[in-house]
C-alpha atoms as one frame of an Amber mdcrd trajectory, in Angstrom:
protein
  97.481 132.342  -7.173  95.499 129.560  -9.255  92.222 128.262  -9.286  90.072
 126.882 -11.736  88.251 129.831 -13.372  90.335 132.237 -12.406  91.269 135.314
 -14.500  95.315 135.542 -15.670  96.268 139.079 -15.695  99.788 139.673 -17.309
 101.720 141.622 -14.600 105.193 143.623 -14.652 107.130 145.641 -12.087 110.438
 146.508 -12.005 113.128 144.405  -9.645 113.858 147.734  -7.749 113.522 147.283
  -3.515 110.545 149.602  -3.748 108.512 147.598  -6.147 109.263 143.937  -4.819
 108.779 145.492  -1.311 105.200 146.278  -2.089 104.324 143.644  -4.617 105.793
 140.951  -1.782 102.468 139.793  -0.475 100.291 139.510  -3.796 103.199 137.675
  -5.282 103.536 135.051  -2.769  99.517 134.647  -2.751  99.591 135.989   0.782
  96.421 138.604   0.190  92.872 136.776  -0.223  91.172 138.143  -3.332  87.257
 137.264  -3.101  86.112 137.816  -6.149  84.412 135.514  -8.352  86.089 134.494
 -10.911  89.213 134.579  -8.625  92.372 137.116 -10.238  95.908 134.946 -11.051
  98.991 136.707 -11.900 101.770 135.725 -14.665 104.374 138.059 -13.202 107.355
 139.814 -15.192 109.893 141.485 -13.339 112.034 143.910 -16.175 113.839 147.399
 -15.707 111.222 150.330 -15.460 112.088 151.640 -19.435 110.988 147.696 -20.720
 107.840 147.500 -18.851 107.204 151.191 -20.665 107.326 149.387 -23.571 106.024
 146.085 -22.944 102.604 148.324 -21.931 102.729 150.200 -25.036 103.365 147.030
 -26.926 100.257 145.228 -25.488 101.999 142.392 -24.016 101.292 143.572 -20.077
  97.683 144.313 -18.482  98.928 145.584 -15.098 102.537 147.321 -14.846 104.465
 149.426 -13.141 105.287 152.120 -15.476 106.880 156.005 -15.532 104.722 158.647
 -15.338 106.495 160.145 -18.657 105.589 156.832 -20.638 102.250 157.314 -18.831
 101.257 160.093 -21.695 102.000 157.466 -24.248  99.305 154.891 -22.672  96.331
 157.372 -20.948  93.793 155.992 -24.022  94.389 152.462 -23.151  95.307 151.985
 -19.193  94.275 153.772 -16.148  96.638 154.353 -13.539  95.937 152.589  -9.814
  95.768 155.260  -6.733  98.294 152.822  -5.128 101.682 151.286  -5.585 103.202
 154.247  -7.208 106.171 156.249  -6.503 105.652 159.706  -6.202 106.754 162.244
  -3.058 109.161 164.890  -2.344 112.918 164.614  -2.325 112.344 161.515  -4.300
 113.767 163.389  -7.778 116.430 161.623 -10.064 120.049 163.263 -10.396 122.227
 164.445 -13.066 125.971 163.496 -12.385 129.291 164.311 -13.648 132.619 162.964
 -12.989 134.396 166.006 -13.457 133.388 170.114 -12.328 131.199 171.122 -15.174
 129.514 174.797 -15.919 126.677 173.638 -17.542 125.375 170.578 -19.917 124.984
 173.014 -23.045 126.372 170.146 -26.020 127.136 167.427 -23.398 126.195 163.878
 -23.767 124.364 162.519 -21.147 123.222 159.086 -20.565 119.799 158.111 -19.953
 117.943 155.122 -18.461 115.559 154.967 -21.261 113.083 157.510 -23.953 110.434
 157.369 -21.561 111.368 157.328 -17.980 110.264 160.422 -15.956 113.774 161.021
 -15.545 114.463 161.901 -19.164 111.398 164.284 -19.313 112.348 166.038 -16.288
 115.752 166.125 -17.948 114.387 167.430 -21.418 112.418 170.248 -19.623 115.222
 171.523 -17.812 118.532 171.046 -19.840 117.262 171.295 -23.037 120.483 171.645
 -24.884 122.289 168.524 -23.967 123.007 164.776 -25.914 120.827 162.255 -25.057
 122.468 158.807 -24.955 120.253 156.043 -23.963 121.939 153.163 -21.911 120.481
 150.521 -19.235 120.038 152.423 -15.975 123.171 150.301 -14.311 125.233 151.004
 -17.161 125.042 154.697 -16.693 127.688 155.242 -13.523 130.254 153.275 -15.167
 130.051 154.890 -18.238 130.593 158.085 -16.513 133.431 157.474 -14.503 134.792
 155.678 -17.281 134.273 159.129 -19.618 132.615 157.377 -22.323 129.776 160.298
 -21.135 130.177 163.367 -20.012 127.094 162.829 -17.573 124.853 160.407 -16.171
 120.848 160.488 -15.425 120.617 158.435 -12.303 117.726 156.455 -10.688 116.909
 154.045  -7.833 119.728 152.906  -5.761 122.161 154.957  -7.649 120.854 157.954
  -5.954 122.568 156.612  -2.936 125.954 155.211  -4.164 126.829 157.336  -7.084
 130.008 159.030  -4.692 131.297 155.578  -4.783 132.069 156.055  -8.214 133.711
 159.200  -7.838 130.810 160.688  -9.240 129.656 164.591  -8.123 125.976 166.113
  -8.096 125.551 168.463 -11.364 121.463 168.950 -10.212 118.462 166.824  -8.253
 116.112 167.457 -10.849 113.562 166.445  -8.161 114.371 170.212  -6.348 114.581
 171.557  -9.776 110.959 170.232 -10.193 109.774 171.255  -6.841 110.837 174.824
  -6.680 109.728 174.934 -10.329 106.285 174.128 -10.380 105.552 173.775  -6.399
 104.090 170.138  -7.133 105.360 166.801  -5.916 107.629 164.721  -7.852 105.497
 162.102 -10.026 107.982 159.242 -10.788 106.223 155.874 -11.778 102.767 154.200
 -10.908 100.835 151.225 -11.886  98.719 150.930 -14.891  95.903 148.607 -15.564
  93.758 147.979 -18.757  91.028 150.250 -19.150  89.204 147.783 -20.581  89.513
 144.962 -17.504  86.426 146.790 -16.532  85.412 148.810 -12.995  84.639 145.763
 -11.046  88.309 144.081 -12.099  90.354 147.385 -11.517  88.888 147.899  -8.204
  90.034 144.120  -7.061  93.489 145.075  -8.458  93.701 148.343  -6.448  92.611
 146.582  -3.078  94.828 143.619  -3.609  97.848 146.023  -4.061  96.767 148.475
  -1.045  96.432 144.572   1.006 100.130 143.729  -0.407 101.578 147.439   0.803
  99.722 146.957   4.095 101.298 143.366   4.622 104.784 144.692   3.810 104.532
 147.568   6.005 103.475 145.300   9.118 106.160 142.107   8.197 108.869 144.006
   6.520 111.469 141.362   7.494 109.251 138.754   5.581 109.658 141.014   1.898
 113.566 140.849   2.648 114.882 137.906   1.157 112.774 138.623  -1.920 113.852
 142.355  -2.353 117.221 141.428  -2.113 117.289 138.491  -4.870 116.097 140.754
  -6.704 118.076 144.040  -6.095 120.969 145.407  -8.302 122.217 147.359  -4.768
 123.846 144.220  -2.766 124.217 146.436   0.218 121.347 145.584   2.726 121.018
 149.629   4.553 121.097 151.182   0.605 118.010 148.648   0.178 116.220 149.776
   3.207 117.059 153.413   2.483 115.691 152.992  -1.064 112.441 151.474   0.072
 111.984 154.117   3.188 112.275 157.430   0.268 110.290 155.784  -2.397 107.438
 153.520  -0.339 105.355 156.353   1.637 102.019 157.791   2.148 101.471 158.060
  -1.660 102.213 154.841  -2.176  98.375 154.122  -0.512  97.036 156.286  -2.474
  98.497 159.539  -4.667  95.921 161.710  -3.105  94.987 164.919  -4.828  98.671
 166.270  -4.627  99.652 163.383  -6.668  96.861 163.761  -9.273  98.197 167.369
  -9.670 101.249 166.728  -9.703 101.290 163.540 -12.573  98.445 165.938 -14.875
 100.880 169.024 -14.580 103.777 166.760 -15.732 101.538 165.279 -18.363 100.523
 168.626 -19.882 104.458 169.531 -20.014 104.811 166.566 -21.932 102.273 167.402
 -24.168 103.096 171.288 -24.713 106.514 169.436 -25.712 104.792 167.950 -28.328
 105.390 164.211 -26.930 102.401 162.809 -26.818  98.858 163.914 -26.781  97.079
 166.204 -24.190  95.196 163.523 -21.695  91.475 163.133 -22.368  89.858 162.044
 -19.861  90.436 160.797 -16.237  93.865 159.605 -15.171  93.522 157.954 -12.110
  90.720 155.279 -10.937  88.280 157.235  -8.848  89.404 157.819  -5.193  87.835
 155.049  -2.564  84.689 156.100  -0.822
């Protein structure tokens, strides 16, 4: 997407089936944007817990981020309705390799500080080791010992028996039955300051890229799975089929709820400061 004139908007998203599934179309320049001057995209693909970062650090204007580095950024970036992954049954797990009472003293590895998956962690086993670790790292480590548990996300969710790993908790269920809301995981952040005019293009254009994967999903295949860590084509499909769904459109009101009830848990934590303001871009008309 080039053009003389044309706007360069510094974009990350993680290499995770889910996020090249929907960013497919806008990537390969298959979405028109009409706008004047015309939106170009210098695109970033890093591991959710470096594009946390990266947004902190200034060196992103659009990026897929977790809701739980969200807190960190409210001031400076709004977060799109769209492209997000948020639902039910969609939680991250807590695995052990061997039969363990409870995580009281235990060290547990962690994708990353600010992943939704730690904070969800924090708030419910608040007595246990953190050990941070690249979220591929963390099976191995565990059936290895060098942990005594693993926080798992994306595909692992699917092949963490093949490690000879067992469920301690979904910390999704623990969040549902705890608070009744949906599960707020990650969602895409853009520049406050990009102005209303530019952050409405950006919305459309990723609702346009969503919509194109949904109708040619066998087009987005050969790019989700150069990408992929999971090698196995069905875990691929299964991962895009829990995390890509109607809240990926748009998070609806459930989702707002559900993202500003984890935010002010955060903040009660002492994390980050309460949210002023809106969250979310204003829904479409």
């Amino acid at each position: 997407m080039t053009g003389g004139g044309a706007v360069r908007l510094r974009l990350g998203y993680s290499p995770c089936p889910n996020d090249t599934f929907i960013f497919y179309a806008l990537a390969h320049g298959l979405i028109g944007d009409e706008g004047v001057p015309e939106l170009a995209f210098d695109i970033r693909l890093e591991d959710v817990e470096t594009l946390n970062r990266a947004a902190d650090g200034g060196t992103l204007d659009v990026a897929k981020v977790s809701y739980h580095a969200y807190g960190y950024l409210t001031d400076r970036f709004v977060m799109l309705r769209a492209g997000g992954a948020l639902g039910s049954g969609v939680g991250p797990l807590i695995v052990t390799r061997d039969a363990l009472d409870d995580l009281t003293g235990k060290r547990i590895a962690i994708p990353g500080g600010r992943t939704t998956a730690n904070l969800l962690l924090r708030l419910s086993q608040p007595a246990a080791r953190l050990v941070e670790m690249r979220y591929d790292r963390i099976m191995p480590a565990v059936a290895a010992g060098e942990v005594d548990a693993g926080l798992i996300i994306h595909e692992s969710r699917f092949t963490y028996p093949e490690h000879g790993l067992r469920r301690f908790i979904d910390l999704g269920e623990w969040w549902e039955r705890s608070t009744g809301k949906l599960v707020p995981l990650g969602g895409i952040v853009a520049r406050r300051d990009l102005g209303p005019a530019t952050l409405k293009r950006l919305q459309a254009m990723l609702r346009s890229s969503l919509a194109y994967a949904w109708e040619n999903p066998t087009a987005t295949r050969a790019y989700v799975a150069a990408n992929a860590q999971e090698m196995d084509a069905s875990v691929r499909q299964r991962h895009i089929e829990l995390y890509v769904n109607r809240y990926s459109m748009d998070v609806g009101a459930d989702g707002e709820l559900a993202a500003s009830t984890l935010l002010s848990l955060g903040a009660e934590q002492g994390l980050f400061p309460r949210p002023d303001g809106p969250l979310f871009l204003p829904p479409v008309d």
